[in-house]
C-alpha positions in Angstrom: 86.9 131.2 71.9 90.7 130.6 72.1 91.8 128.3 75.2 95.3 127.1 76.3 96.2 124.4 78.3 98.7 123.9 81.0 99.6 120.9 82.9 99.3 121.2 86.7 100.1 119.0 89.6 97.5 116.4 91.4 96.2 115.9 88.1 94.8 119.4 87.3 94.8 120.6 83.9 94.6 124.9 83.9 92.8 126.8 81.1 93.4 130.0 80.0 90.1 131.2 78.6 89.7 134.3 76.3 86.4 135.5 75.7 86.1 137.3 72.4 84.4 140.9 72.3 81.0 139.9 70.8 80.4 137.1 73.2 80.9 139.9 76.5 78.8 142.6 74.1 75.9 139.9 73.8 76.1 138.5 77.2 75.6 141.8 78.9 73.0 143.0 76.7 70.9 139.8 77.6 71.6 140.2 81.2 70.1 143.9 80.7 67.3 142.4 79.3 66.4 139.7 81.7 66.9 142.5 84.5 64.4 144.6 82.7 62.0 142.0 82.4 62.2 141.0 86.3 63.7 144.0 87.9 60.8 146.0 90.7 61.3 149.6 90.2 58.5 151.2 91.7 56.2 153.7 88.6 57.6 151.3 86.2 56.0 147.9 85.2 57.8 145.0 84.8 59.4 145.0 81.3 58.6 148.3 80.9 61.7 150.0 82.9 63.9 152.3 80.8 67.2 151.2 80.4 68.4 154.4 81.4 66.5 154.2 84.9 67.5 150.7 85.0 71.7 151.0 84.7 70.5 154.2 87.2 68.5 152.4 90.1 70.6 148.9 89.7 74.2 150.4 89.5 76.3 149.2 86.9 78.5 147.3 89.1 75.5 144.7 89.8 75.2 144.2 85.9 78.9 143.9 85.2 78.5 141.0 88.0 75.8 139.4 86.4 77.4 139.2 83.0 80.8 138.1 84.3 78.9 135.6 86.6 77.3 134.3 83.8 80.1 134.2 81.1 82.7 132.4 84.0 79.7 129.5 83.5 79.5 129.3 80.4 82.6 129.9 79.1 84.5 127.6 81.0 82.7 125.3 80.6 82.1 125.3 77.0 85.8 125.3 77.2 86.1 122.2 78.4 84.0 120.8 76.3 85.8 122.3 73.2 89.1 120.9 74.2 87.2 117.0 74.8 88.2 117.0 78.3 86.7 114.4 81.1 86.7 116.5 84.4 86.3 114.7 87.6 83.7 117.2 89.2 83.2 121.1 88.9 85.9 123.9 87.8 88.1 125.8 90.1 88.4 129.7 89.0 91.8 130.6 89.4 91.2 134.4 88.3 89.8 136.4 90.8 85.7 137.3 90.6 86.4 140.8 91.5 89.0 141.2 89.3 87.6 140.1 86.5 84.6 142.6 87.1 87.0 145.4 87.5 88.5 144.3 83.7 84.9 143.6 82.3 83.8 146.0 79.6 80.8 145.1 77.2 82.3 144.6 73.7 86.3 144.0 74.7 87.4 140.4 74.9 88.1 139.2 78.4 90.5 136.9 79.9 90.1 134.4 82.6 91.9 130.9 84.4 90.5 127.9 85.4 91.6 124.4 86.8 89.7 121.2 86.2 90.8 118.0 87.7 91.1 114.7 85.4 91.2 111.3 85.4 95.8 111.1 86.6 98.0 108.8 83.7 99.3 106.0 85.4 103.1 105.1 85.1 103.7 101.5 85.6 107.3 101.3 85.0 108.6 98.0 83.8 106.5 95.7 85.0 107.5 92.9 82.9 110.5 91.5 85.4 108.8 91.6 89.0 110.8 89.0 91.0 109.2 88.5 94.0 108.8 86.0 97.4 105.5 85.3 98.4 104.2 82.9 101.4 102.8 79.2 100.6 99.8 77.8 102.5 100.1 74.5 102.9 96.6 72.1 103.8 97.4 71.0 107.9 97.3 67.5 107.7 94.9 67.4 110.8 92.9 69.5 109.5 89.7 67.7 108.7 90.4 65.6 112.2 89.9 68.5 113.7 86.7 69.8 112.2 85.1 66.6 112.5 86.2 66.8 116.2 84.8 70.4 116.9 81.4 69.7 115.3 80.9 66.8 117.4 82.0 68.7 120.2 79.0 71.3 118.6 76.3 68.0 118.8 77.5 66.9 121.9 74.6 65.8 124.6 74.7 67.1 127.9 74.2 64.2 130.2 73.9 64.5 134.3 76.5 63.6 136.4 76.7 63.3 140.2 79.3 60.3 140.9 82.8 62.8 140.6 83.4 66.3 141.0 83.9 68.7 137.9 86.8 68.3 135.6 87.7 69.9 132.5 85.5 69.1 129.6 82.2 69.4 131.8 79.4 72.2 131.8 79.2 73.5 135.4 75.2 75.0 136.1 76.6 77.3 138.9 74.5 80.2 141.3 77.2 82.8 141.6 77.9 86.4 143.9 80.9 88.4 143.3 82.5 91.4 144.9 85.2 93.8 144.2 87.9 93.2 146.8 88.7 96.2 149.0 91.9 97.8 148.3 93.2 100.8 151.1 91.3 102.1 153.9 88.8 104.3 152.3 88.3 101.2 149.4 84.6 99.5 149.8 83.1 96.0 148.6 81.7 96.3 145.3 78.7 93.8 144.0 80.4 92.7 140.3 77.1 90.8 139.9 75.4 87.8 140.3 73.4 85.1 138.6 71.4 82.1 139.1 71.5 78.5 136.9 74.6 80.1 135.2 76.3 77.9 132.6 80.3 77.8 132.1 82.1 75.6 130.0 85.3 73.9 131.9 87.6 74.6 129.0 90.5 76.9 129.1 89.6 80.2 126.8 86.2 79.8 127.8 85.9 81.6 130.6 87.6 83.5 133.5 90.9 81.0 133.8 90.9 81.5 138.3 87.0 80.4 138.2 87.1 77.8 135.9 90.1 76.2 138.0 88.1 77.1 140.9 85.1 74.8 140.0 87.6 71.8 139.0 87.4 69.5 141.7 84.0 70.8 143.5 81.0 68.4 143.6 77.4 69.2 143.2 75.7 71.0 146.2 79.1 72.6 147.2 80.2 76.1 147.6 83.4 77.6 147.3 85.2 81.0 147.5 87.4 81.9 144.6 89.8 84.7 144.3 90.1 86.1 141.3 91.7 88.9 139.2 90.1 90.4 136.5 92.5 90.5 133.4 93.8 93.7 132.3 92.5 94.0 128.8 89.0 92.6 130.3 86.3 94.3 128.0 84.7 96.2 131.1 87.2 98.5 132.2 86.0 99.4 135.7 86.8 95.7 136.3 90.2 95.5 134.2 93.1 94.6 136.4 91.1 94.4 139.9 90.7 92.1 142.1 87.6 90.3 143.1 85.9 87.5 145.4 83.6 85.3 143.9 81.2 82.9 146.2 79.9 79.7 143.8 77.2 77.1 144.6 78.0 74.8 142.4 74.5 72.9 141.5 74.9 70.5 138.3 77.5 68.8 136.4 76.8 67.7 132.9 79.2 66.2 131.0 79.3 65.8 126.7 78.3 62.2 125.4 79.6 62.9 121.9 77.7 61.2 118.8 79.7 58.5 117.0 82.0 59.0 114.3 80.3 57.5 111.5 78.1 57.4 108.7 75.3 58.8 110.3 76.9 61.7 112.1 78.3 62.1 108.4 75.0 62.2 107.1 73.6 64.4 110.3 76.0 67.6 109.8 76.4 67.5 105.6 74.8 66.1 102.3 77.4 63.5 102.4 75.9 60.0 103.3 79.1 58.2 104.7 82.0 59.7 106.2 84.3 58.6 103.9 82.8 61.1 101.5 82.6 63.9 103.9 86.5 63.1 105.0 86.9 62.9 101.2 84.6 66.2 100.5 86.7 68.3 103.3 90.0 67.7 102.3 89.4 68.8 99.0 88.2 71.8 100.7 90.8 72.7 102.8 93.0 71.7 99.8 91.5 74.7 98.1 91.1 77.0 100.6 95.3 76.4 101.0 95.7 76.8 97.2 93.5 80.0 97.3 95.2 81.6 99.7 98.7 80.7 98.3 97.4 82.6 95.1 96.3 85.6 96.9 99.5 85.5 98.7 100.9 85.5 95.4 99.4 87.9 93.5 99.4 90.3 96.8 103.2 90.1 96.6 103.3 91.2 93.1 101.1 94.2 93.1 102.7 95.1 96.3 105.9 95.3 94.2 104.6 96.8 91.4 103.0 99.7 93.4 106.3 100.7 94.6 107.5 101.7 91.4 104.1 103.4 90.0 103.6 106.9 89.6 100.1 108.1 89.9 99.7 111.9 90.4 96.0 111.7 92.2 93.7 114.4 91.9 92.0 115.7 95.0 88.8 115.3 93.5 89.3 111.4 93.6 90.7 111.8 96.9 87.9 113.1 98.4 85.3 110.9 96.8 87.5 107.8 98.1 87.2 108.9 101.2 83.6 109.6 101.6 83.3 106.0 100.4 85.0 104.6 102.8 83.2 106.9 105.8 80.1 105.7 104.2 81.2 101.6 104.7 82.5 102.6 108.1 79.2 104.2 109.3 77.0 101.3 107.5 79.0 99.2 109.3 78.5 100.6 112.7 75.0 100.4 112.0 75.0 96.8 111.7 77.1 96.3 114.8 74.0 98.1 116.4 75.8 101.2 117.5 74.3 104.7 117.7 76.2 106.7 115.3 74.7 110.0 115.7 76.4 109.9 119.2 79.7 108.4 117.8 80.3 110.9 114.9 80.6 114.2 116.8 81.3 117.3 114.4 84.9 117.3 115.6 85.5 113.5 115.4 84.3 113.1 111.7 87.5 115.8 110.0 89.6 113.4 111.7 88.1 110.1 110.6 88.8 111.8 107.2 91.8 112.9 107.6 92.2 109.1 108.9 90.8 108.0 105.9 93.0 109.5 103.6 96.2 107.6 103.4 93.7 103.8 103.1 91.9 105.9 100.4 95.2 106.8 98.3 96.1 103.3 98.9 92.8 102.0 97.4 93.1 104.3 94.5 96.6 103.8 93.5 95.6 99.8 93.7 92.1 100.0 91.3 94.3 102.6 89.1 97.2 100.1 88.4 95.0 97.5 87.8 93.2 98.9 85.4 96.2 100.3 83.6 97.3 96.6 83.5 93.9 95.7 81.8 94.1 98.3 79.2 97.7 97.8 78.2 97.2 93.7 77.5 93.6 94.3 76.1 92.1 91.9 78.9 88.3 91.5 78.4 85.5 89.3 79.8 83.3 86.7 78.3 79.4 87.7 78.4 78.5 84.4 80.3 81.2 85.0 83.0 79.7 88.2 83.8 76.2 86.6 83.8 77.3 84.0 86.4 79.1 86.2 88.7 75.8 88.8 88.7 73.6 85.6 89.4 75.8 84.6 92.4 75.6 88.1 93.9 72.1 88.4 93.0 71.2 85.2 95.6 73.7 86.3 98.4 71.4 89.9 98.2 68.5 88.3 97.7 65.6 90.0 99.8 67.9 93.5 99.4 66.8 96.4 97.3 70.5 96.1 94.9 70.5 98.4 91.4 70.9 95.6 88.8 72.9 98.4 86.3 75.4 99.4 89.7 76.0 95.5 90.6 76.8 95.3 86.8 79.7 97.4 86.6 80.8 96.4 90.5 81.2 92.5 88.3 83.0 93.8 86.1 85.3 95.6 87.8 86.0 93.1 90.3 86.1 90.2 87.7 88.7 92.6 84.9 90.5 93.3 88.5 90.9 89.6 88.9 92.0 88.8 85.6 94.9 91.7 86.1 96.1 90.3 89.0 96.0 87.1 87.6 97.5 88.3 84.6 100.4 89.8 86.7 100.9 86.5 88.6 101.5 84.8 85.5 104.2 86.9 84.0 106.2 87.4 88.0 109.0 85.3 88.8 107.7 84.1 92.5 109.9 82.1 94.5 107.2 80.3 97.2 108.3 80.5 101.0 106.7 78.4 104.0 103.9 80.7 105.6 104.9 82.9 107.7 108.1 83.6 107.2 107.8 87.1 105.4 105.4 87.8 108.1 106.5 90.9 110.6 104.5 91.3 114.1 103.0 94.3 112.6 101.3 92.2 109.0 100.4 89.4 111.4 98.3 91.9 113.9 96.4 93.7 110.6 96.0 90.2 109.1 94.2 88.8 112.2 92.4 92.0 112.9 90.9 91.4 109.2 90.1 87.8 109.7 88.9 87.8 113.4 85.7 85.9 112.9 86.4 84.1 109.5 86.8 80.5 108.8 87.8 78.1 105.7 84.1 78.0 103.6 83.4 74.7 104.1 80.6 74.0 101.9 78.8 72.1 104.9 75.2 72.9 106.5 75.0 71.0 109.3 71.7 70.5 111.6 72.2 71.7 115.1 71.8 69.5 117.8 68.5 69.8 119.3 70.3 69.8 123.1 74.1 71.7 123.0 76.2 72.8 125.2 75.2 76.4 124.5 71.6 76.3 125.1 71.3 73.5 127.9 70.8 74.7 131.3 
């Protein structure tokens, strides 16, 4: 079988097949023979129809379709196998079916074209003189006051108090009715809710801003009108922007007695057992977490850089599977969040989440690709026992989870050989370090903090709640 190969775009490689005359003879006669042996012709039993009768009752065009059917398979594949090519899912026929049936005749070669997508070369360029500026994260000074702060804020008692009205820094146990405030001459009072024994922190960001200024100053027993005006970005958006009336009783006050600072709240809220070893333990961890990000920051600039200048022609076929990977994490996310996906993903919302999806999932691609490369070209490898460790720690934060051992395998090592490219890369940059957040545009800063809403340093601290806390006292 004689193939040519032709480069195409996206990655495709085309392949002109010719089939050589025996090969059609021998495929149609077989197809004649498994339609003999399965065909129904009524007076004839099976495998005992006449060829004659056969080519007469099936037509020959049906048979001509079978055997070209059957020698597109084949032959195309067997192609590709000949010519020691790695396709990235099925063949595309280029040549038309019909055509092709038109051209058939048993015994004459025939000629067809294919496309097969494979894995796309990577062109890095020179990568050897990236000069780059990249954003250092320095440790705040006041850092580990301030955790120490916040957790004993977090195992804080709640103690009556009925000598002074509320002031900031107090829970407030409140009964509350509120109403939407009518607005023209057809408008109407609307109930916003009510709620009995209700518990709000005087602290600014805690709550409603108007209410919480409106309890200041009230004393227990006492009940108080308070205008208020719902803020326009406020989560339920029949309320956003309106204005209300809300009547409070307030009941309690309770303010925080907050524990000591010392060896025994050290010993309360970590493993430490004095607090100069927990003060000691957390500025080495914010320490870390600084120098951490400084070398993500780092190595983030570089492959930034380096990814302007690669060329990577990516096949569709990688495209698409990128993309279904990343609907599949979206979805498996919504499920966790609770949400109802069957209602969410309508059949006309999920072509646009892909087509969404697309320019994050050539992104993602280019970025593994490039890395990769980068491995291959300076022969980086892994040591057996730095596998094993990083499979161990992954194995305990699933633990409980039904994980394919052979899948979280090669997840290690692609995220460990990843690492070592980057690292690799950061080495051999010139990086000039500038203070955070001076390369930062208001567009970074909004997709950084939409990444990291919800994440703090890992302080390697477990600390036992409070059995009475501002959250759960009433």
């Amino acid at each position: 079988m004689k193939v040519t190969q032709e480069k195409l775009p996206k990655s495709q490689i085309g392949l002109k097949v010719e089939i050589p005359a025996e090969t059609t003879q021998k495929v149609y006669e077989q197809v004649v023979q498994n339609l003999t042996r399965s065909a129904n012709i009524p007076g004839f039993r099976k495998g005992k129809v006449p060829r004659q009768i056969l080519l007469q009752r099936l037509g020959s065009q049906r048979i001509k379709e079978s055997a070209v059917e059957e020698l597109v398979n084949n032959s195309i594949k067997d192609a590709i196998a000949q010519e020691n090519i790695e396709p990235l899912g099925n063949y595309t026929l280029i040549s038309s079916f019909e055509e092709l049936v038109s051209q058939f005749k048993p015994g004459e070669p025939l000629t067809m074209s294919a496309s097969v997508d494979v894995p796309p070369e990577v062109q890095l360029g020179d990568y050897s003189t990236i000069s780059v500026k990249a954003e250092e994260t320095q440790p705040d000074p006041d850092a580990v006051d301030k955790f120490l702060e916040e957790r004993r804020v977090k195992q804080a008692t709640l103690i009556p108090v009925e000598s002074r009205p509320a002031q900031m820094g107090d829970v407030a146990i409140v009964d509350y009715t509120g109403i939407l405030v009518a607005q023209g001459e057809e408008s109407v009072e609307t109930s916003v809710g009510e709620g009995n024994d209700f518990q709000i922190e005087l602290e600014e960001g805690r709550f409603i801003a108007s209410i919480v200024e409106g309890i200041v100053g009230m004393n227990p027993g006492e009940t108080k009108e308070v205008p208020v005006e719902f803020p326009a970005d406020y989560p339920q958006e029949d309320l956003a922007g309106k204005p209300a009336m809300f009547t409070i009783t307030l009941k309690e006050i309770k303010e925080k007695e907050l524990p000591e600072l010392d060896d025994e709240f050290a010993e309360e809220i970590s493993e430490m057992e004095t607090l100069a070893e927990l003060r000691e333990s957390l500025t080495k961890q914010f320490a870390e977490a600084a120098e951490k990000e400084t070398t993500q920051s780092k190595q983030q600039a570089v492959l930034e850089a380096l990814l302007e200048q690669v060329e990577i022609d990516l096949p569709e076929t990688m495209i698409e599977r990128e993309v279904q990977t990343i609907l599949t994490q979206t979805v498996m996310q919504m499920e966790s969040y609770g949400m109802d996906v069957r209602k969410i993903l309508t059949p006309e919302m999920v072509p646009q989440m892909r087509e969404r999806s697309r320019p994050d999932a050539m992104k993602r691609l280019k970025q593994t690709l490039t890395l990769k490369e980068i491995v291959k070209q300076q022969s980086l490898t892994l040591e057996k026992e730095e596998i094993q460790a990083k499979a161990k720690e992954l194995m305990e934060q699933f633990a409980g989870q039904d994980v394919d051992p052979e899948r979280l395998l090669e997840f290690v090592k692609t995220d460990l050989l990843e690492g070592k490219a980057l690292q690799w890369l950061e080495e051999h940059a010139t990086i000039e370090l500038v203070p955070k957040g001076s390369l930062t545009t208001p567009e970074t800063e909004e997709n950084e903090e939409a990444e990291a809403q919800g994440e703090n340093p890992e302080l390697e601290i477990e600390p036992e709640v409070s059995s009475v806390t501002p959250e759960t006292e009433s």
